[in-house]
N, C-alpha and C positions, 0 to 999 in steps of 0.2 A: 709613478708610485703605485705600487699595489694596495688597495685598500679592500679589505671585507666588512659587509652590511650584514651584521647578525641580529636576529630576531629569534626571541625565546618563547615558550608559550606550551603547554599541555600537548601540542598536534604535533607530529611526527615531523622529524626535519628532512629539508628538502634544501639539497643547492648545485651550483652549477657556476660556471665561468663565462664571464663575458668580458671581451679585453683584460684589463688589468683588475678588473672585480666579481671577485669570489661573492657570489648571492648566496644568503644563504634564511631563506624563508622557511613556513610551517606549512605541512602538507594537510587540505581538508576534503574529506571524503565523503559524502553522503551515504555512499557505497558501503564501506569501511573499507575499499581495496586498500593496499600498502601504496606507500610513493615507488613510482617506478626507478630502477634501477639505473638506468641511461636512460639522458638527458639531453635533447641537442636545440639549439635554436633556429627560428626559422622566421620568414618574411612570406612576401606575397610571391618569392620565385620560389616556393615551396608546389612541385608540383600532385596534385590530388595521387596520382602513382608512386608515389616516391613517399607521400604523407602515411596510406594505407601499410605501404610495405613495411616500413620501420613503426604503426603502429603494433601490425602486426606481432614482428620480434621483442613488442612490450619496451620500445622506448617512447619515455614521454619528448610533445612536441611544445616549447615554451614559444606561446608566439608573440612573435616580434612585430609584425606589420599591420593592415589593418583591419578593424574590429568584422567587419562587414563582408568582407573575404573570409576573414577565417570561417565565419557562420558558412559562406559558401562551399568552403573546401570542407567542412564539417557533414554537408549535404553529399559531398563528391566521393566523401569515405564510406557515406551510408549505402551509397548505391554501387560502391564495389562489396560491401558486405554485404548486402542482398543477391546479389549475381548468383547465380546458381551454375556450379558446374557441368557438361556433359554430365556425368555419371550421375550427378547430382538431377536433372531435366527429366532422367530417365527412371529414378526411384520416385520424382514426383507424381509425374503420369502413373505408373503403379498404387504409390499410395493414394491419388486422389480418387480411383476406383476401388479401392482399399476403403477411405472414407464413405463412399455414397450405397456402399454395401454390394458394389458388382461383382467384388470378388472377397477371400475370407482374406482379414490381415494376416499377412504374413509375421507379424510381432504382436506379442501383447500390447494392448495400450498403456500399461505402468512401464515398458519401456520403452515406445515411442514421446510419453510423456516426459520420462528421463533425460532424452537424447532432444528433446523439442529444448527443454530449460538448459542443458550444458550450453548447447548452439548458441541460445538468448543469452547468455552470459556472460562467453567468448567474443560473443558480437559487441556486448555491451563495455567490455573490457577493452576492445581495439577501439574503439570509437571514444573512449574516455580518455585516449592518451594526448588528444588536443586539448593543451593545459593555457592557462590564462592566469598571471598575476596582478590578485587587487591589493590596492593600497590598506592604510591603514583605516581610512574614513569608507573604504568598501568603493570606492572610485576604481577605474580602470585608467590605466595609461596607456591607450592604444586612440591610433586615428579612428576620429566614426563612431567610437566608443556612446552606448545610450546611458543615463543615468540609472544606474541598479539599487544605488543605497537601499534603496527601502525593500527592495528584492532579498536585498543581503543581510537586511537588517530582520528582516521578520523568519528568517531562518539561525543565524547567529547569533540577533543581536550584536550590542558592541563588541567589537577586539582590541588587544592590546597592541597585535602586530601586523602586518602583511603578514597574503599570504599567496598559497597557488592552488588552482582546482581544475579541474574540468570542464570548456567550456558546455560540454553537457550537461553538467549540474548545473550550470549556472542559466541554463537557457532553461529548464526545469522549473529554477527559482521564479524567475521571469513572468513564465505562465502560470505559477501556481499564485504566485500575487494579483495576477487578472484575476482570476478564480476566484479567490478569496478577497476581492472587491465586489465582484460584480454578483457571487454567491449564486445558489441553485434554486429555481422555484420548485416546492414541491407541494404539490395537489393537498397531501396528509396535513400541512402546516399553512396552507393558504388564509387560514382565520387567525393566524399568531403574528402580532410583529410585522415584520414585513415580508410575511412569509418562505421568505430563505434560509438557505444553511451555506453558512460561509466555511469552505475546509480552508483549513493550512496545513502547509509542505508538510508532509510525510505523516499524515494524520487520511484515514480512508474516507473518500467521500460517496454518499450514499449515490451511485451513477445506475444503481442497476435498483429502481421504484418497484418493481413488483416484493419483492422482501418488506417494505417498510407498507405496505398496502397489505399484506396477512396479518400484519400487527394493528392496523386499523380498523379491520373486521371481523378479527378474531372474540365471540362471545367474553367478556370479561368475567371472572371467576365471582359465585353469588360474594365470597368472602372477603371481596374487596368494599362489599356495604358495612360490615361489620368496624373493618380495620381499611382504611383506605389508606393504603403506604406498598407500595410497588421499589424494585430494586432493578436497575439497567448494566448489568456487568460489561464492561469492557465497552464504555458509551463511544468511547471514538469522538465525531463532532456534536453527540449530544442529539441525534433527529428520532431514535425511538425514546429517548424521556420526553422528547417535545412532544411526539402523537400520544403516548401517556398522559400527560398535560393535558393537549387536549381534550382526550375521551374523560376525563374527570378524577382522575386521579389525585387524590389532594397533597400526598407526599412522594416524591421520588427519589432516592438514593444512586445517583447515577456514579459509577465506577469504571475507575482504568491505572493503569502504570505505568501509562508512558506523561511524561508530563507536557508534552506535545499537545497529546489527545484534551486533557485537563484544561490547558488553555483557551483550545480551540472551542471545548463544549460550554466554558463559560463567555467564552464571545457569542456563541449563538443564542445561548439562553435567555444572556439580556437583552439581544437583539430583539427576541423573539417575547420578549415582556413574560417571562414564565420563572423568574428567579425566585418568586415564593415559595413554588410549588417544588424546586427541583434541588438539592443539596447535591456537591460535587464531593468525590472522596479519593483521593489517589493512594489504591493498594490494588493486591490482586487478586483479582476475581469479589468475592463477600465481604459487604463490613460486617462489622461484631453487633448482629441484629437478626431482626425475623421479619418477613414481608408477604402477602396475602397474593402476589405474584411475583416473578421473578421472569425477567429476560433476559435472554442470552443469545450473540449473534455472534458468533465466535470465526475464526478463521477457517475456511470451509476445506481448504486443501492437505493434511496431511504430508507435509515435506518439511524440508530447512530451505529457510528462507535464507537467499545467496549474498543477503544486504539488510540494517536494520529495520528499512523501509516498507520491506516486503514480511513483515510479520502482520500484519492484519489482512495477508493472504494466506500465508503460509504458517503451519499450526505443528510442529514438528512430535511425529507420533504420537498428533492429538492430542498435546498435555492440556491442551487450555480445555477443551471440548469433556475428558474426563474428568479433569479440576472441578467443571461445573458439575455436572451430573454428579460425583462423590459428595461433591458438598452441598447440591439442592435442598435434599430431604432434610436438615438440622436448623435449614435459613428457613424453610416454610412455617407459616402460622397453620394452625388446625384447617383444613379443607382449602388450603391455598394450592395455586399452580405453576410451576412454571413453562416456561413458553422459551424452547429452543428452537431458534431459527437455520434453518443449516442444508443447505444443497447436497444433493445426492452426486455432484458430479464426481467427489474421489472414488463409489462406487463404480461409475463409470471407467473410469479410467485407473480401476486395479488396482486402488491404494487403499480402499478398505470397502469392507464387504457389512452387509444389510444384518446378515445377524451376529457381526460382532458390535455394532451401533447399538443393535436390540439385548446383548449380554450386558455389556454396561450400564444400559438402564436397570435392567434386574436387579445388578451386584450392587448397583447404589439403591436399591431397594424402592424403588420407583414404578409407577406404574401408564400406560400410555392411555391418557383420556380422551385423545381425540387429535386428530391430525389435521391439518388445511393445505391444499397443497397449490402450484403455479409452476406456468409455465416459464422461461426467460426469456426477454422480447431486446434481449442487447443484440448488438450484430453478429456478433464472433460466434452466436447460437445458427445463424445461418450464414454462415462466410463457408462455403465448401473448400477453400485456398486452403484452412485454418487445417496443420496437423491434429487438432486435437479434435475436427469438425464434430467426429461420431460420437464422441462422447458429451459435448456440448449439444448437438442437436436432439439427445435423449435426456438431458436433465431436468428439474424437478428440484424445486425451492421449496419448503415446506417447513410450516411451524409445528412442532411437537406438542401438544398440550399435555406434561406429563406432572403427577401427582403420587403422593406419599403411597405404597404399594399397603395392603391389608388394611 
């Protein structure tokens, strides 16, 4: 007897044929890619060559066998999309003397950076075609299979249906649940709480410390004696209200849109015993107020972000970064400042230039009181591999200290 398993729910539909039963589940994307279009099933005689090539062509692989393999054949596809071709061996050697300055690039860097994220995309697209169906209670029905629930839960929460995903997003989930257990020590926060910040999935965690150490040194503005009420636009997990907090700030208005960011900034706040001092508000950019400082750490790249995840990288023709700046000057109180944090690298890499950053400030009638700057000490600043090496190895973090212009 032919029988079909239908499951209804908001997520795009996904199904396929196995013996006599038409499956027919909701597709869930992290990504937001669509469900793929062809569909086949596969066990453990799925070989890593045969996995690649049909992810390749954008068919999804429903796996069948077990949990534990798949993770390995998952590794087996990574290192065929890493392989570099001939032609490919031979553009690297060029450009890695390209990067260390021995000879001049032969491309601008806004299109090598272009052609670096398709790559990262395409890769990340074939690689996401090893799919995996969880039940209703977020369980897996595969041999070997580890318990995810709470993996699945703290990105989901509850569902109503099965579903199908990625085992890449699901190995994602996995670590970002470690993470967000075990949380990040940081030096700024070490007298709070129990000095961490605990991120969750698809919430930015503060991994690069020299940014959140300008905002810990940075002279505080005399008019925060007057009026002590600070505003933190787009707080993410909440770690620059907390060094606010710390340096004595007695109110802070911390701000975001995602509701992600929102939850996660009030798990750290409590953690961090600083919830007197810190009110959450989920809107965009400013609430309906005035603050004697104002920070802003905005997305530092200039692009479209290829996934919802990747917006607190990705700032797409700097709407957040102008957002801020047009509406500084109306949120300030008299002799207030705010404090833009923001990496020089899209300069670097050709996607926006030093005196259109300094027009904007003008037009929003602003003026620059002082700057602090730093170097970046993450690795990919000195990984000579990195296509983007040269322009990473020249950037420059820097807090803006800018104020009401006349």
């Amino acid at each position: 007897m032919h029988k079909t398993i239908l499951h209804e729910s908001a997520h795009p539909p996904i199904s396929w044929e196995e013996g006599e039963t038409t499956y027919a589940c909701r597709w869930r994307s992290e990504k937001g890619t669509p469900p793929p279009k062809k569909l086949i099933i596969a066990d453990d005689t799925l070989t890593a060559d045969e996995a690649y090539r049909v992810a390749c062509e954008g068919t999804g692989i429903i796996w069948r066998g077990d949990y534990q393999n798949a993770k390995q054949l998952l590794q087996a596809m990574s290192r065929r999309a890493d392989k570099p071709s001939k032609k490919s061996v031979r553009n690297q050697k060029s450009a890695k003397k390209q990067q260390e300055g021995l000879i001049p690039l032969a491309k601008p860097m806004s299109e090598i950076f272009h052609k670096h994220r398709l790559t990262q995309s395409q890769r990340s697209r074939t690689l996401g075609m090893l799919l995996i169906q969880v039940n209703l209670d977020h369980s897996i029905p595969l041999r070997r299979a580890p318990d995810v629930t709470q993996a699945c839960l703290a990105v989901y929460g509850k569902v109503t249906e099965p579903y199908v995903m990625s085992l890449r997003d699901l190995l994602g989930f996995i670590g970002s649940l470690e993470w967000r257990k075990n949380g990040m020590a940081l030096d700024a926060i070490k007298d709070l709480g129990d000095g961490r910040i605990h991120p969750h999935y698809g919430v930015f965690a503060p991994v690069r410390s020299e940014y959140i150490g300008l905002l810990e040194k940075a002279p505080l503005p005399a008019s925060l004696t007057k009026q002590s009420i600070a505003f933190d636009i787009g707080t993410g997990t909440g770690v620059l209200a907390a060094v606010l907090a710390k340096r004595g700030v007695q109110k802070i208005i911390a701000t975001d849109l995602d509701e992600r960011a929102i939850e996660c900034a009030a798990e750290n706040i409590e953690g961090l015993g600083i919830g007197k001092q810190i009110k959450l508000v989920q809107t965009n950019l400013f609430p309906d107020s005035q603050a004697a400082l104002i920070v802003c750490n905005p997305p530092w790249v200039p692009a479209r972000p290829s996934s919802p995840i990747e917006h607190a990288v990705y700032d797409p023709d700097s709407q957040m970064l102008k957002g801020f700046l047009s509406g500084l000057k109306e949120h300030l109180l008299p002799d207030g400042e705010g404090w833009l944090i923001l990496s020089d690298l899209a300069e670097h890499l050709g996607l926006r230039t030093r005196p259109e950053l300094l027009e904007w400030i003008d037009a929003a009638g602003l003026s620059v009181l002082g700057r602090n700057d730093v170097r970046p000490t993450h690795a990919k600043a000195l990984d000579k591999e990195d296509p983007l090496y040269r322009a990473r190895a020249a950037e420059v973090t820097s807090l803006w200290r800018l104020g009401a212009a006349g």
